[in-house]
C-alpha positions as CSV (number, residue, x, y, z in Angstrom):
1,X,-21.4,-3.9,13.7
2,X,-20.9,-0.5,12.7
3,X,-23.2,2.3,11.1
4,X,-24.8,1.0,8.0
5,X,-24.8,2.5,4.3
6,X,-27.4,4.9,4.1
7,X,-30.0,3.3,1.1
8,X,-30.6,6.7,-0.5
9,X,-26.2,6.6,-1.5
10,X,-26.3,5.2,-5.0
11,X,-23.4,3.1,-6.0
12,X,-21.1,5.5,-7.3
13,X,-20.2,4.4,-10.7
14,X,-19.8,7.2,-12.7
15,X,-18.3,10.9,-13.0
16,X,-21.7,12.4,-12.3
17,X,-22.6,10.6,-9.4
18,X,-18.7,10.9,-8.2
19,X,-19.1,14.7,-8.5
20,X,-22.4,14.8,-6.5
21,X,-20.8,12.7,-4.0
22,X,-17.7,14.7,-3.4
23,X,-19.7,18.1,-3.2
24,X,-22.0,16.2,-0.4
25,X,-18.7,15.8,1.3
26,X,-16.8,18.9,1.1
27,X,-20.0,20.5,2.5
28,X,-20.2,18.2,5.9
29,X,-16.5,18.2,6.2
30,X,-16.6,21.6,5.9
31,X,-19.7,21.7,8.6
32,X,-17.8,19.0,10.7
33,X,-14.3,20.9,10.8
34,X,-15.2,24.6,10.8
35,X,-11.4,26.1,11.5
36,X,-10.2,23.1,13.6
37,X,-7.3,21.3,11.7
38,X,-7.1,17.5,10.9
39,X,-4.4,14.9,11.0
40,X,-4.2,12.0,8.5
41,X,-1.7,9.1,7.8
42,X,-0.9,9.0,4.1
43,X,0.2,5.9,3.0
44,X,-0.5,6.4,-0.6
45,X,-2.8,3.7,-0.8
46,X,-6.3,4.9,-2.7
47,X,-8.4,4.8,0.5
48,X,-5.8,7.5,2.4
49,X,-5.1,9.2,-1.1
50,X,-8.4,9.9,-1.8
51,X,-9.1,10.7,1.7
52,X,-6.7,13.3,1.3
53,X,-7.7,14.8,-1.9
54,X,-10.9,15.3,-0.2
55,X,-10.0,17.3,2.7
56,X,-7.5,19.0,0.3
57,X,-10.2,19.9,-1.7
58,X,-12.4,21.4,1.7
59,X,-10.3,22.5,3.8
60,X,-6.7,23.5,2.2
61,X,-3.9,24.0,4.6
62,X,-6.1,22.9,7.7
63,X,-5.1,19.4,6.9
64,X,-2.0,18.1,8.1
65,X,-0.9,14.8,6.3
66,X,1.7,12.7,7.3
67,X,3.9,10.0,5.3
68,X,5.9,7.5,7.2
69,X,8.4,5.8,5.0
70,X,8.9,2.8,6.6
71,X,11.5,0.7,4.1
72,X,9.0,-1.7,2.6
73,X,6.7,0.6,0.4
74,X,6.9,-0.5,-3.4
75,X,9.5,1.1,-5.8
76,X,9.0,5.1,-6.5
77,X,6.0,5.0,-3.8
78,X,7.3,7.1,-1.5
79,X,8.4,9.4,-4.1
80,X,4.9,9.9,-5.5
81,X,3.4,11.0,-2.8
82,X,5.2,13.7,-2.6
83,X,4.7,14.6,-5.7
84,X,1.5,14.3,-6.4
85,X,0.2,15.8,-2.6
86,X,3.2,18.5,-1.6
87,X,4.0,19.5,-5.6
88,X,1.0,19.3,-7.6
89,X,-2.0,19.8,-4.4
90,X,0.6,21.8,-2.4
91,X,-0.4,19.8,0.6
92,X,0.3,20.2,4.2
93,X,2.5,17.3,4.0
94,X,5.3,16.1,6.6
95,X,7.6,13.2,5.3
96,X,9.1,11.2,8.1
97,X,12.5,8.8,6.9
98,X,12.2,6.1,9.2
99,X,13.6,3.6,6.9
100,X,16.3,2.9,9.5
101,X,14.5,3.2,12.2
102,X,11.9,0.0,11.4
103,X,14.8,-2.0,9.5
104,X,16.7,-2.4,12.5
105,X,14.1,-3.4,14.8
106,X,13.1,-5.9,12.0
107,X,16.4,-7.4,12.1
108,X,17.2,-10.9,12.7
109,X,13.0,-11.3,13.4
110,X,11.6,-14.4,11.0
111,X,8.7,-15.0,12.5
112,X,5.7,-13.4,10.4
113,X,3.4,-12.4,13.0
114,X,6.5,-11.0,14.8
115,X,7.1,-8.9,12.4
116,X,3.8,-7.7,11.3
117,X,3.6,-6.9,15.1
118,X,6.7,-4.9,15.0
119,X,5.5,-3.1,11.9
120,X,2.3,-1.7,12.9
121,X,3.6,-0.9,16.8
122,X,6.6,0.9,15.1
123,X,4.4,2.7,12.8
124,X,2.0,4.0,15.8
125,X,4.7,4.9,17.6
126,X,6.4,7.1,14.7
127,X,3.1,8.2,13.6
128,X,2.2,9.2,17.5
129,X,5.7,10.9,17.9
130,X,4.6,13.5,14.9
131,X,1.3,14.1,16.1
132,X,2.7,15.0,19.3
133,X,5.0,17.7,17.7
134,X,1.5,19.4,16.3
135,X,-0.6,22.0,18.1
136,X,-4.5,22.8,17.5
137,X,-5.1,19.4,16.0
138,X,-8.4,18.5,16.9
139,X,-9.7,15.7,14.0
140,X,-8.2,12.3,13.1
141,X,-9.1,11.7,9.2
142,X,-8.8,7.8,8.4
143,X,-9.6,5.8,5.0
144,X,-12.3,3.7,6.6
145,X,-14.2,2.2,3.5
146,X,-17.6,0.2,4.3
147,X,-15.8,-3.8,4.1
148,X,-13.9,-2.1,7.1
149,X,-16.5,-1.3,9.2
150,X,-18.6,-4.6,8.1
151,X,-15.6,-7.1,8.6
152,X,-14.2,-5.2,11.8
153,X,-16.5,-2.9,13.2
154,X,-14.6,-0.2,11.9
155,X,-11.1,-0.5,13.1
156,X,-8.5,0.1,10.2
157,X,-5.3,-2.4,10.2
158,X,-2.0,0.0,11.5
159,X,-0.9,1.4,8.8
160,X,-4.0,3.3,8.8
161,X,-3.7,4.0,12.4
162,X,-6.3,2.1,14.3
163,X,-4.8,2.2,18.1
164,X,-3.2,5.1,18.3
165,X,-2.1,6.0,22.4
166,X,-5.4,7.7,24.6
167,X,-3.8,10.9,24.3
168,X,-3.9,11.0,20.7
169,X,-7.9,10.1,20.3
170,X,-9.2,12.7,18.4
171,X,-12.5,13.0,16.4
172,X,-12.8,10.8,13.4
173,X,-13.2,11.8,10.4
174,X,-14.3,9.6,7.8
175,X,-16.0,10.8,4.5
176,X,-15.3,7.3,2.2
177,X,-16.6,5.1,5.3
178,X,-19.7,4.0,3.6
179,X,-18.1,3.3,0.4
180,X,-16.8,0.2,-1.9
181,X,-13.3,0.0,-3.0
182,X,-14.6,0.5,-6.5
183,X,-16.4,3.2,-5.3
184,X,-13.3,5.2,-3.8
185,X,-11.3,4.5,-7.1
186,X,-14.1,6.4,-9.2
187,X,-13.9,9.0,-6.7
188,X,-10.1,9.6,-6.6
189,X,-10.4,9.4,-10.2
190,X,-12.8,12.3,-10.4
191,X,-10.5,14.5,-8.0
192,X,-7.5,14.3,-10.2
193,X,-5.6,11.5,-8.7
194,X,-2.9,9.6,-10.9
195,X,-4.0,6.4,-12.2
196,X,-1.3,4.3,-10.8
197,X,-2.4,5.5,-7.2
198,X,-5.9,5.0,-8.0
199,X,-5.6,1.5,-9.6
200,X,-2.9,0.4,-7.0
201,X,-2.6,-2.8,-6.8
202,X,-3.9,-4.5,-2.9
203,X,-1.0,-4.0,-1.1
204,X,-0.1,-5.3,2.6
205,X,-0.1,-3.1,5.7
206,X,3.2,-4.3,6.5
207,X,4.0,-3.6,2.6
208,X,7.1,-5.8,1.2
209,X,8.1,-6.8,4.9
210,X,5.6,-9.6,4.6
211,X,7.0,-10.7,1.2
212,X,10.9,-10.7,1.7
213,X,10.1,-13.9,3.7
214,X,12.1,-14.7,7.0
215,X,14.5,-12.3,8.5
216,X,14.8,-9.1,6.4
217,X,17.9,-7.7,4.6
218,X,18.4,-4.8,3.3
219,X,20.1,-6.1,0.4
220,X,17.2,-8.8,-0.6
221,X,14.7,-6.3,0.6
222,X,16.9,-4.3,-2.8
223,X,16.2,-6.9,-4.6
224,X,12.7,-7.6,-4.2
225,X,11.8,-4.1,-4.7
226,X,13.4,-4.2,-8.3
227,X,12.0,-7.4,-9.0
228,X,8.1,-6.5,-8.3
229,X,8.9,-3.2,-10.2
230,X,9.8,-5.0,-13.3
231,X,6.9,-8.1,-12.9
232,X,4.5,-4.8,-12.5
233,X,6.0,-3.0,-15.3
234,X,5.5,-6.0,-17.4
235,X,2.5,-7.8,-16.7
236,X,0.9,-4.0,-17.5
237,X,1.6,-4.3,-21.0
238,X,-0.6,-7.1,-21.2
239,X,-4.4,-6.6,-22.4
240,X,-5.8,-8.0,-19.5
241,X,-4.1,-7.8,-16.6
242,X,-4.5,-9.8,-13.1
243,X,-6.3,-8.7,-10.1
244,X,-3.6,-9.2,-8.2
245,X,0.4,-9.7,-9.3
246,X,3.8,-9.0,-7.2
247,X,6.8,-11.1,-6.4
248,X,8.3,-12.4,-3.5
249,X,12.1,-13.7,-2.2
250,X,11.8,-16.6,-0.3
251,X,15.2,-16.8,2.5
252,X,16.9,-19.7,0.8
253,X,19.8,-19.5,-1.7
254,X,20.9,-21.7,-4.6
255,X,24.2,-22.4,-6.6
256,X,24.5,-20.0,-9.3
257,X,27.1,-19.2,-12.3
258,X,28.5,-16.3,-13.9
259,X,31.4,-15.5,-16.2
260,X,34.1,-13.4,-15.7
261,X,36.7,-12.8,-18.5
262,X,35.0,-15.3,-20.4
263,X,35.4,-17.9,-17.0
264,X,32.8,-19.3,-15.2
265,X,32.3,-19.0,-11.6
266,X,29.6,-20.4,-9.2
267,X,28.2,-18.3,-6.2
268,X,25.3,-18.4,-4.3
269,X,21.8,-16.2,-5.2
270,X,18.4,-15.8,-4.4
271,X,15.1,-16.9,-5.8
272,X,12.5,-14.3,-7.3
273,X,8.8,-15.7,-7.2
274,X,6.3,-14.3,-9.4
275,X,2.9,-14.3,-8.0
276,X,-0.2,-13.1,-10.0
277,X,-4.1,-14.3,-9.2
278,X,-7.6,-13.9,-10.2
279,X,-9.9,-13.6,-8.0
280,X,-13.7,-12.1,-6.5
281,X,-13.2,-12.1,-2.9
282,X,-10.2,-13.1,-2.0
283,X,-11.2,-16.4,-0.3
284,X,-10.2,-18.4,-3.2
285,X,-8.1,-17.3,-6.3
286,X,-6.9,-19.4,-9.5
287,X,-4.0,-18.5,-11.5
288,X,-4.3,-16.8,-15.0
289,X,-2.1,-17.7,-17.9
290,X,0.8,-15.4,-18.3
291,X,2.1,-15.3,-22.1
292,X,5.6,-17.2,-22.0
293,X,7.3,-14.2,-23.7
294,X,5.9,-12.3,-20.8
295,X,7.7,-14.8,-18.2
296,X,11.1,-14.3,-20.2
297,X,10.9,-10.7,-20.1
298,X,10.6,-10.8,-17.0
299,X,13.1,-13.4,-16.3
300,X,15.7,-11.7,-18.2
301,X,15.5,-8.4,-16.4
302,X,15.2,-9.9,-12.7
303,X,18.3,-12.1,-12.9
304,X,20.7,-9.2,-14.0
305,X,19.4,-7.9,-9.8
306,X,22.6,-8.2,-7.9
307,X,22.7,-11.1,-6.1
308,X,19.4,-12.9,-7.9
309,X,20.2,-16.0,-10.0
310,X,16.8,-17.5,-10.3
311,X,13.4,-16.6,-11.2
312,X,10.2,-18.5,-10.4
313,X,6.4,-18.6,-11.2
314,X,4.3,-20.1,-8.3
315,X,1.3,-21.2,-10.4
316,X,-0.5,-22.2,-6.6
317,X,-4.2,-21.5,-6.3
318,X,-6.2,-21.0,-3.3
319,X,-6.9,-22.8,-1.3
320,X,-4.7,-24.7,-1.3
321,X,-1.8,-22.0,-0.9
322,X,-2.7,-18.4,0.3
323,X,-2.4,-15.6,-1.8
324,X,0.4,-14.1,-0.3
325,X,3.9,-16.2,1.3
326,X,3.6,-15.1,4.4
């Protein structure tokens, strides 16, 4: 077990106590840092975000962020980042393209802890290649947030670089560690984050690699990006939205038609499956209603995807089913 929440922090569920909590931190970051710099793996998830905008906020140009784009973020992802840290916070930001590079090591792997595997060793690896490059780094910032350190003593998943190589240990540092999820959005809220970063939605390590199921494509790894950009897009117009909503695209195909010159003519397409759940703790989840007129939205954009010809609700709860396919 890891350090424990100190009982004088208050849940931070306000502006104010957001406010009082970010100037506690700039101050010991500030104390902890002194001129050293500090390295951090941005994902552009809200734990790393707000991380960032943190550090941003106490140290400037001392911070040296890093975004790997791996080829499995969500639609525009990659893109906000770098606007929102490099344009608008004028970040220290280095953006590493290794779409390639993790898409053909991914190749011809179905097996999902195989791939999972090869995801987070890759990203290391990348990540450890950059860090390398640096000099005077003498800090490692992470997004540890308290379930972390009570569920795993502390030890972020890869893609917020838990194992990095001996020479790379640096100092930690780690100013959301004793904090709830809600607690970090109210924070990154506070610090001028957009709300789609802040409300993202819970989101994989290995990203979509673990929802284009079986061996990845590039072309249904397309395809599945466009899809769970138009099932997000929609399901946000409703009034309530799910906890939790995305698609997958199973690796199976099935007879579809189309008409050319007013003739029709069969080929074979995928299968979109929209997922969306309700749910506390993720240890069970049921299935909310999704309004019919939503569904064929939805529907109608997704089969017009190259190469899609069939779109799918999987109404599963859990248990029995998990919450994501693989």
């Amino acid at each position: 077990m890891g350090e424990l929440r100190p009982e004088s922090l208050e849940r931070i569920t306000n502006e104010t106590l957001a406010n009082a909590f970010i100037d506690e931190q700039v101050a010991e970051i500030r104390k902890q840092v002194g001129d050293k710099k500090v390295l951090l793996a941005l994902s552009g998830g809200v734990d790393s975000s707000v991380v960032a905008a943190l550090l941003i906020k106490a140290i400037g140009k001392q911070l040296v962020c890093v975004h790997v784009n791996h080829g499995l973020l969500r639609k525009g992802e990659p893109e906000q980042v770098i606007e929102v840290f490099k344009n608008q916070m004028d970040a220290n930001l280095i953006y590493v393209d290794a779409v390639d590079r993790f898409l053909d090591k991914l190749a011809g792997v179905s097996d999902p802890e195989k791939k999972r595997k090869i995801i987070g060793a890759e990203f290391i690896n990348v990540f450890a290649e950059e860090a390398a490059k640096l000099d005077g780094i003498s800090f490692l910032a992470q997004g540890t947030i308290y379930p972390d350190i009570l569920e795993s003593d502390g030890v972020k998943a890869h893609h917020n670089v838990g194992g990095l190589p001996e020479s790379l240990q640096f100092a930690l540092v780690e100013p959301v560690k004793f904090l709830y999820k809600d607690e970090v959005r109210v924070v990154g809220k506070v610090l001028g984050l957009p709300d789609n970063m802040v409300y993202r939605q819970p989101f994989p390590g290995p990203g979509l690699g673990v929802r284009c199921v079986g061996a990845i494509t590039r072309d249904r790894l397309e395809a599945l990006r466009e899809a769970d950009a138009i099932v997000r897009e929609e399901i946000e117009k409703l009034p309530e939205t799910p906890w939790q909503y995305f698609c997958a695209i199973p690796d199976i195909q099935s007879t579809g038609i189309k008409y050319v010159n007013g003739k029709g003519e069969r080929y074979m397409g995928w299968a979109v499956v929209m997922r969306a759940v309700n749910t506390t703790d993720a240890v069970a989840a049921t299935v909310p209603e999704i309004p019919f007129k939503s569904l064929c939205a939805m529907r109608d954009k997704i089969v017009q995807i190259p190469g899609v010809n069939r779109f799918l609700w999987d109404m599963s709860e859990k248990p029995v089913a998990t919450i994501e396919w693989e």
